[in-house]
Wavefront OBJ file of the C-alpha trace (Angstrom):
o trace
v -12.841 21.215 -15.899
v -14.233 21.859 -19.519
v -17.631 22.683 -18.148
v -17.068 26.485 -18.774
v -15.043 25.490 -22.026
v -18.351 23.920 -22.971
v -20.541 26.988 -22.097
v -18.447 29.458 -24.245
v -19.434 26.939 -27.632
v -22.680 27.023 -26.800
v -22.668 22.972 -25.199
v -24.379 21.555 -22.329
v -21.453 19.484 -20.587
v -23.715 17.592 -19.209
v -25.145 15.805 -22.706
v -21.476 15.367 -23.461
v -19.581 12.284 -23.319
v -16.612 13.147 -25.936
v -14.709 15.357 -23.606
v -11.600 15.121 -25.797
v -13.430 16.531 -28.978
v -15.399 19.843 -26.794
v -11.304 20.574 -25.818
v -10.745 19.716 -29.967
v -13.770 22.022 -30.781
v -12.253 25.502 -28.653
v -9.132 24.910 -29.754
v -10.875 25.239 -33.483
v -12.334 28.302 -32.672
v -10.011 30.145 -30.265
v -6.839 29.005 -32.529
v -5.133 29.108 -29.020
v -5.131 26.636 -25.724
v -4.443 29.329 -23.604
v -8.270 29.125 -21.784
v -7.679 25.557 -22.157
v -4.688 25.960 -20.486
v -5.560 28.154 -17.692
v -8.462 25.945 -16.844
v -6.216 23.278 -16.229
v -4.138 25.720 -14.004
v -6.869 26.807 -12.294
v -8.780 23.240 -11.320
v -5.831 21.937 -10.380
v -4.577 24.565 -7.889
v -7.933 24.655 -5.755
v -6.141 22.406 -2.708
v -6.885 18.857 -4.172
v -5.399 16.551 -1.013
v -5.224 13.164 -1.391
v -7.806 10.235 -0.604
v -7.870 7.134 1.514
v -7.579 5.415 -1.545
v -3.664 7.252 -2.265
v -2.577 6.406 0.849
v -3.272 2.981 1.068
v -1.720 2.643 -2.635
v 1.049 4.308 -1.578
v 2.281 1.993 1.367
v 1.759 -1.111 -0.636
v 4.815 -2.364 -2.197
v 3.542 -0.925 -5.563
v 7.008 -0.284 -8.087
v 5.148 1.159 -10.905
v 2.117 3.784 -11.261
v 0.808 4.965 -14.816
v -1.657 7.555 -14.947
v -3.866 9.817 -16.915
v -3.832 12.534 -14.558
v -2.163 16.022 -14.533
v -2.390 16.741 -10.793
v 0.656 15.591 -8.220
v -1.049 13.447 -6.004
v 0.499 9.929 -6.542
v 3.855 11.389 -6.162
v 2.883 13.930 -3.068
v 1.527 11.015 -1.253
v 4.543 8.828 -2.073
v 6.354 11.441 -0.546
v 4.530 11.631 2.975
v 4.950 8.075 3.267
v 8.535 8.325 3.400
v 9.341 6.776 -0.172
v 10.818 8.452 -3.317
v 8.454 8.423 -6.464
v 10.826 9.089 -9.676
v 7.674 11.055 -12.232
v 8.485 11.255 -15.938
v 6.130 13.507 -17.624
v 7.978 14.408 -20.613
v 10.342 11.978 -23.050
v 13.669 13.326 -21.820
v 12.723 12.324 -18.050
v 12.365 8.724 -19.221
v 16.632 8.684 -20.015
v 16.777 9.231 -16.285
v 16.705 7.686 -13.202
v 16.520 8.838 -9.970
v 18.618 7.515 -7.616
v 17.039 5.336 -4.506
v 13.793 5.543 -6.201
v 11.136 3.296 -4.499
v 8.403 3.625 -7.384
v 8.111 4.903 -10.795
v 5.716 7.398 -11.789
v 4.423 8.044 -15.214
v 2.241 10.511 -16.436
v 1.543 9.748 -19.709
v -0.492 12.593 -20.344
v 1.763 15.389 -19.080
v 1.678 17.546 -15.833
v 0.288 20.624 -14.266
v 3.352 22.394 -14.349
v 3.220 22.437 -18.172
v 0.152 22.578 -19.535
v 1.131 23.473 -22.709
v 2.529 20.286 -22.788
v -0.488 18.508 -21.526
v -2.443 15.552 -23.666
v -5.795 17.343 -23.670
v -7.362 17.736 -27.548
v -8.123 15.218 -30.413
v -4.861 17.350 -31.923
v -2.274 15.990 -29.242
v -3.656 12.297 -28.823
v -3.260 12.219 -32.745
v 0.084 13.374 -32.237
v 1.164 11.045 -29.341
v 2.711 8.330 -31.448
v 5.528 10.977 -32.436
v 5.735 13.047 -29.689
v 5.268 10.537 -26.922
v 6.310 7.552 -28.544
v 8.621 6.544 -25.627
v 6.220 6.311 -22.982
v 3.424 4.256 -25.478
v 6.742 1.802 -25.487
v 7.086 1.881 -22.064
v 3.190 0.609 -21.570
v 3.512 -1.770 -23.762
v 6.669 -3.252 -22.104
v 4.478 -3.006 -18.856
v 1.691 -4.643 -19.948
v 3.846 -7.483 -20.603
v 5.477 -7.789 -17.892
v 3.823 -6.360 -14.904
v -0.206 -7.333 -13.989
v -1.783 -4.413 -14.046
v -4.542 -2.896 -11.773
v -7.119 -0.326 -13.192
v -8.633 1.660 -11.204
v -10.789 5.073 -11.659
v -10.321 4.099 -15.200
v -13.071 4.702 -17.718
v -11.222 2.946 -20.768
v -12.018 5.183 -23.022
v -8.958 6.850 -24.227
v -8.151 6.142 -27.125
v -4.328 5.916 -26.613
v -4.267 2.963 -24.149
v -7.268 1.139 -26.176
v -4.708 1.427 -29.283
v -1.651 0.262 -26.935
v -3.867 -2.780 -25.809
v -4.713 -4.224 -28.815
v -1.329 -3.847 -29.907
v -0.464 -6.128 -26.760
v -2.771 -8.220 -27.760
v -2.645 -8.967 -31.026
v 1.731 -9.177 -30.879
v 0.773 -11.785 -27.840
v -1.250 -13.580 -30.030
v -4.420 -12.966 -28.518
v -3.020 -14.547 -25.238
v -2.587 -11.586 -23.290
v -1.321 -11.253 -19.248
v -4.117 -10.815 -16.832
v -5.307 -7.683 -15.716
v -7.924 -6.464 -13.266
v -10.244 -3.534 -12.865
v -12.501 -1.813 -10.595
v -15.467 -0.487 -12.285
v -18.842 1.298 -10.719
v -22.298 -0.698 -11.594
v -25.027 1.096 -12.215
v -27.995 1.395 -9.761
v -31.591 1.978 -9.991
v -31.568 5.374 -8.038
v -29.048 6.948 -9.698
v -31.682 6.829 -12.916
v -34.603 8.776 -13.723
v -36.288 5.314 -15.470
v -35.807 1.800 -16.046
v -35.286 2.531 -19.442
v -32.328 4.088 -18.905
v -30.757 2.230 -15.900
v -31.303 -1.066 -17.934
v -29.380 0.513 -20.807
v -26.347 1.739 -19.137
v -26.166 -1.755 -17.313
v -26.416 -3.236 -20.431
v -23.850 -1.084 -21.820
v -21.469 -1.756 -18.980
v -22.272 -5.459 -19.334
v -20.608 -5.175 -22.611
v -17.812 -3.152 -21.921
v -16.908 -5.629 -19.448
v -16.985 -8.519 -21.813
v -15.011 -6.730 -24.289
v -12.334 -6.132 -21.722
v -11.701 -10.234 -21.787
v -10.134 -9.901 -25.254
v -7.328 -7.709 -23.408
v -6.615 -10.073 -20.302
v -8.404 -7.735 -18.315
v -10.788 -9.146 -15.444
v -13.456 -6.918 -13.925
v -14.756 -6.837 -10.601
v -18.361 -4.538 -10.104
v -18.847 -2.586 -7.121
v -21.895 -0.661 -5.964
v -20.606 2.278 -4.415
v -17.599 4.190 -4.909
v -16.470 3.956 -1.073
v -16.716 0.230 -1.808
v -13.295 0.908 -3.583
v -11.844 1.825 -0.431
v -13.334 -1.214 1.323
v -10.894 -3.475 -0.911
v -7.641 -1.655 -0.916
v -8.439 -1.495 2.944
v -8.217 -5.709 2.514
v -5.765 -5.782 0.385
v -3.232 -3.715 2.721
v -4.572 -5.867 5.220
v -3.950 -9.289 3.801
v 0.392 -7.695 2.340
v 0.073 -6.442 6.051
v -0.002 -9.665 7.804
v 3.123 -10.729 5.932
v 4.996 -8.358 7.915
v 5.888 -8.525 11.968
v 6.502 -5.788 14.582
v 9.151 -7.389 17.397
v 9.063 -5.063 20.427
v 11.033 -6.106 22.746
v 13.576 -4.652 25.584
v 15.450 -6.116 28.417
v 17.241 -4.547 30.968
v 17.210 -8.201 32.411
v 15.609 -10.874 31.555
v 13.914 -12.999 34.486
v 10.923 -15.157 34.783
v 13.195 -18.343 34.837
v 15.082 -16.668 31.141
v 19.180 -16.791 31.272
v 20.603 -14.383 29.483
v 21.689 -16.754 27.021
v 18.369 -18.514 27.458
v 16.881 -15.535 26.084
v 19.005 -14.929 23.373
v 18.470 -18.413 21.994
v 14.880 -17.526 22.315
v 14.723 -14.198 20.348
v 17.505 -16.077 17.672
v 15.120 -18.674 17.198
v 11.547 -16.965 16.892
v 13.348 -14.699 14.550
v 14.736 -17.310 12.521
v 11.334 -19.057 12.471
v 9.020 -15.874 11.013
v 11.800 -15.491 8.445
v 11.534 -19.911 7.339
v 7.711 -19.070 7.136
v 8.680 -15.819 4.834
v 7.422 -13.544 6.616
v 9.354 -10.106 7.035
v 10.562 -8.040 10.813
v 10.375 -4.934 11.456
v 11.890 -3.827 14.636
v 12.859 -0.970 16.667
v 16.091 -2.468 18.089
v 15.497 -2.665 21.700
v 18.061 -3.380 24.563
v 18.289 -7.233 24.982
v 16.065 -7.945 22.033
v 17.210 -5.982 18.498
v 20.841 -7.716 18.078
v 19.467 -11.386 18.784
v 16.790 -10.556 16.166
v 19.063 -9.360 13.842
v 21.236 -12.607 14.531
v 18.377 -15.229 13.806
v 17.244 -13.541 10.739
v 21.100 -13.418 9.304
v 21.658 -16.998 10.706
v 18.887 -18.059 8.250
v 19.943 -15.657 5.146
v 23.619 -16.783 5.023
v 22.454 -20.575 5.467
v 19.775 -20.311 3.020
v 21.234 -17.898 0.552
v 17.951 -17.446 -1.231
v 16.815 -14.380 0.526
v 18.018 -11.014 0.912
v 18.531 -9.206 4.302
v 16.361 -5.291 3.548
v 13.981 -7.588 2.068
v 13.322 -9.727 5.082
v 14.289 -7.238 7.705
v 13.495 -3.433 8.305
v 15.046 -1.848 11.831
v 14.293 1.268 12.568
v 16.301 2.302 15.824
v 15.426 5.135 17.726
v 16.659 8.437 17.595
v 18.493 9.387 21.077
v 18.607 13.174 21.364
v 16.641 14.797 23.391
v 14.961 16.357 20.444
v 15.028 12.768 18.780
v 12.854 11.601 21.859
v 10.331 14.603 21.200
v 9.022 12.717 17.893
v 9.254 8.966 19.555
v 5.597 8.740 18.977
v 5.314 9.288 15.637
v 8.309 7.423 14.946
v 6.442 4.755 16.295
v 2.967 5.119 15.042
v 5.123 5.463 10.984
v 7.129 2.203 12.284
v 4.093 -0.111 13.489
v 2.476 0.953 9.589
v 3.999 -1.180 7.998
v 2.983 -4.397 10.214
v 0.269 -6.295 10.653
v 0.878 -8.346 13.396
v 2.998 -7.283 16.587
v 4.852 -9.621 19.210
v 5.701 -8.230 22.842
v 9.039 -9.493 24.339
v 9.331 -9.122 28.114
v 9.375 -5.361 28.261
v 11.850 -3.654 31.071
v 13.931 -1.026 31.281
v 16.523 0.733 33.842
v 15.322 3.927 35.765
v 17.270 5.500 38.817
v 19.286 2.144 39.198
v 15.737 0.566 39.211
v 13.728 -1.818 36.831
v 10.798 -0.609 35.991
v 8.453 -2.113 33.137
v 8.432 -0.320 29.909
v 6.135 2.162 28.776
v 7.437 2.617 25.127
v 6.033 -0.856 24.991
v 2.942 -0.179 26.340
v 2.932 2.913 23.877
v 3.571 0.202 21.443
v 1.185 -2.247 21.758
v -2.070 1.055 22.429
v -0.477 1.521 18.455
v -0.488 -1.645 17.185
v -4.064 -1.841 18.808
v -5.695 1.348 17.429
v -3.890 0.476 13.918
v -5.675 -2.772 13.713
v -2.859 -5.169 14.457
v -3.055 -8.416 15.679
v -1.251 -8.782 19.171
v 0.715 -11.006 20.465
v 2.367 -10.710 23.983
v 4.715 -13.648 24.960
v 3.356 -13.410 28.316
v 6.153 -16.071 29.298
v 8.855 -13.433 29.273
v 7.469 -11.606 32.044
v 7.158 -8.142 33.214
v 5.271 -5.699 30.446
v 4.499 -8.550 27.999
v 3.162 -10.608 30.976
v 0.540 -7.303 32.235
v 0.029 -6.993 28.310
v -0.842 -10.538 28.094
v -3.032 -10.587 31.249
v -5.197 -7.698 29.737
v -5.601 -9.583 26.223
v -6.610 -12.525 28.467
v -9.329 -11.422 30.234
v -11.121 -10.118 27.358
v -9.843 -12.155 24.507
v -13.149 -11.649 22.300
v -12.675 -8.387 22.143
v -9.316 -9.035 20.327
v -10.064 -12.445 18.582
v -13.852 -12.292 17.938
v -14.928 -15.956 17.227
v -11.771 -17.439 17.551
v -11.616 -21.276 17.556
v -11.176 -23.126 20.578
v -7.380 -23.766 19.243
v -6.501 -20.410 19.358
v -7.002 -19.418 22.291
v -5.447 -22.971 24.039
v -2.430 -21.311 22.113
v -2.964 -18.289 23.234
v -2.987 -19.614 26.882
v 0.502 -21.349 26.232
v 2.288 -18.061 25.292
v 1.884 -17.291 29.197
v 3.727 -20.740 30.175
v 6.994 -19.832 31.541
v 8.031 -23.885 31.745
v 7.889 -24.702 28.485
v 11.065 -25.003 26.285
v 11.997 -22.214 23.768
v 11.228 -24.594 20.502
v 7.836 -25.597 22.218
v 7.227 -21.578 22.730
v 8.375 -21.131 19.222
v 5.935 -23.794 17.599
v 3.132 -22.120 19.336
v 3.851 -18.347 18.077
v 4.147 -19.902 14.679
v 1.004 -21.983 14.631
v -0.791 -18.694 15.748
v 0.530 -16.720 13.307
v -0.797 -19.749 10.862
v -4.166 -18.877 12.131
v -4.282 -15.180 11.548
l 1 2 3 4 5 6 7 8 9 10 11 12 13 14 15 16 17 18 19 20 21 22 23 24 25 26 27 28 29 30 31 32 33 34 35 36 37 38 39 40 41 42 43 44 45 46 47 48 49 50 51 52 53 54 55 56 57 58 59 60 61 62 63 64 65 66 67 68 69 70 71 72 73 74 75 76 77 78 79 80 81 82 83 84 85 86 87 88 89 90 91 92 93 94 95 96 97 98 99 100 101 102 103 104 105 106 107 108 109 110 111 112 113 114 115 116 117 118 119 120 121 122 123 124 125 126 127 128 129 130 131 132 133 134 135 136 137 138 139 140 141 142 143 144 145 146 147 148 149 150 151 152 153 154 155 156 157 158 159 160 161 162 163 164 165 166 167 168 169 170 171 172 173 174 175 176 177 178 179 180 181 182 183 184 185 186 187 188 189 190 191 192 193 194 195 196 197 198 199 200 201 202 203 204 205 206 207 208 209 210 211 212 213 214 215 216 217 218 219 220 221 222 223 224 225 226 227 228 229 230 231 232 233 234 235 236 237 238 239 240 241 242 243 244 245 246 247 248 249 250 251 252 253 254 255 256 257 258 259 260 261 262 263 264 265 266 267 268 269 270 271 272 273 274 275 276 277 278 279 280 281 282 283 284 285 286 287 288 289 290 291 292 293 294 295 296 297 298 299 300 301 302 303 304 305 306 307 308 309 310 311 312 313 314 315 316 317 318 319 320 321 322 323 324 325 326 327 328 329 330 331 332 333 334 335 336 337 338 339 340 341 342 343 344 345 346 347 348 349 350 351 352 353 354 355 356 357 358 359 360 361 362 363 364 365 366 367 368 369 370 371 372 373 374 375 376 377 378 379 380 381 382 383 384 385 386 387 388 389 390 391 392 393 394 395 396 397 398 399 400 401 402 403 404 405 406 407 408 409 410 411 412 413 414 415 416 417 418 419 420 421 422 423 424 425 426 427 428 429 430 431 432
């Protein structure tokens, strides 16, 4: 962004590594921001669109972003996910709150929208402590209280170095722990050993001197690397979380209608004792007895609340409603990480027929990385669906121990009792 900025005083941006003083050193001799200004304008509008690395941070259950940034792209891609980001960028935003807000967004160095407003020269980072003293309190309070994870992060402005050793030093040099994400150098990206080794020595001690603030660093080689990890990270908050789908015109293959609703109660009630959370699209037969067994446990064990253990998502039925089924179900299945198939029939011209929203289902859950898990024992689409796992169970469970698949095997046993059934789906989901 400053590179022309830098041109017009005679600099080579590239021997630069004081950013904030080349914005200082215009402002000195233009006695005006307004180039400043419309540089920011004009980088910023040039179609930015957000990375992997926003989306994935955006469907974790992350409360609380703090950035440096002017552009929107936290809060845009908070937005496509379906949650709503409340952004303070000035002082008088931070009285407010947004109501329903699923994450806070600050931008403690202004916005796009105002760049005359924008943290940019030596002038207005001297000036934060009085003009932004709110949010500097709000970091602090943070710092405290949340662990915080840095990434992109250079640590080299001088406001959050200030705010951090005031952290530290009013915790009494026992500070919370904190993580970051920093770049290592590497040989080819150097024209000499003598300048590789120094910038790794460099970085060597910036790491070190990160300790004294509670913050832990991990290296990584290449930027995509970054990606890599949030990609485990959703993974691993992921498997907390299980898709039920499940419908039953009727329920066969040796189930009673009240056979299977102890069934469904039961499983339910089981994921929930292991803490793990439901998501469900409240199908025929299946959605109310899964809503049953996860209340049964709630209002026994009065420890847990109900939107935090379940999420149902039932399916729009207009015509146009059905038109958008598949994305409804692609946005639903997101926010899983494993998926269990419940028997899997539906009514059609006064026929049953097996389901093909389930079969839709579990082709999503596949292609989104899920782990699957059809109770073949409940017949009709979960039996085909557990059939077609069968026969090539590598593919699905590469390496999987010889326990595994014996339970895997038992989820096709129509004879065995619903607690037995029950174990089994729990001592796989152990495994995963």
């Amino acid at each position: 962004m400053l590179t022309p900025i830098a041109h017009a005083l005679g600099l080579n941006i590239d021997a630069e590594t004081d950013l904030i003083s080349i914005a200082q050193y215009h402002l000195n001799e233009k006695q005006s921001r307004s180039d400043l200004n419309q540089e920011l304008i004009e980088q910023f509008s040039r179609g930015h669109v957000a990375s992997d690395n926003h989306r994935i941070l955006a469907r974790l259950p992350i409360k609380t972003y703090w950035t440096t940034n002017y552009d929107k792209l936290i809060e845009e891609t908070l937005a496509s996910v379906g949650k709503i980001p409340d952004v303070k960028y000035t002082v008088d935003q931070l009285k407010n709150t947004k109501p329903k807000r699923d994450a806070l967004v600050y931008k403690m160095h202004g916005d796009i929208d105002h760049p005359d407003d924008a943290v940019l020269t030596k002038d207005d980072y001297e000036r934060y402590s009085s003009t932004r003293e709110p949010f500097a309190t709000a970091l602090r309070g943070d710092l405290v209280s949340k662990a915080f994870l840095f990434l992109g992060f250079s640590f080299t402005d001088p406001n959050l170095d200030y705010i951090l050793s005031r952290v530290r030093l009013s915790l009494q040099d026992k500070p919370r722990q904190h993580y970051c994400i920093l770049k290592r150098p590497l040989r080819d990206e150097y024209p000499d050993d003598t300048t590789f080794q120094y910038a790794t020595l460099k970085l060597n001690l910036q790491i070190n001197d990160l300790k004294r603030f509670g913050v832990q660093t991990l290296q990584i080689d290449r930027y995509e690397d970054l990606t890599a990890i949030l990609r485990h990270i959703e993974d691993r908050f992921r498997q907390r979380t299980i898709f039920i789908s499940g419908a039953a015109h009727e329920y066969g293959n040796g189930y009673t209608p009240s056979g299977a609703e102890e069934f469904i109660r039961k499983l339910s009630e089981a994921i929930i004792v292991k803490d793990y959370k439901i998501v469900s699209g409240f199908g025929l037969g299946v959605g109310s007895h899964v809503i049953t067994g996860v209340l049964q446990h709630i209002y026994e064990a009065k420890s847990q609340k109900l939107h935090d253990q379940l999420l149902l998502r039932p399916f729009p039925q207009s015509e146009k409603g059905k038109e958008a089924w598949a994305a409804y179900r692609a946005d639903m299945i997101s926010y899983a990480g494993i998926a269990i198939f419940l028997f899997g029939n539906k009514l059609v011209g006064g026929k049953v027929v097996l389901s093909d929203g389930m079969r839709s289902e579990f082709e999503i859950a596949k292609a989104q990385g899920l782990r699957l898990l059809p109770i073949g024992a409940t017949g009709f689409m979960a039996q085909e669906l557990w059939a077609e796992m069968n026969a090539d169970f590598e593919s699905y469970y590469p390496k999987a121990p010889d326990a595994l698949k014996t339970a895997f095997a038992e989820l096709n046993d129509p004879t065995a009792d619903h607690v037995k059934s029950v174990t089994t789906i729990i001592d796989i989901l152990k495994r995963n």
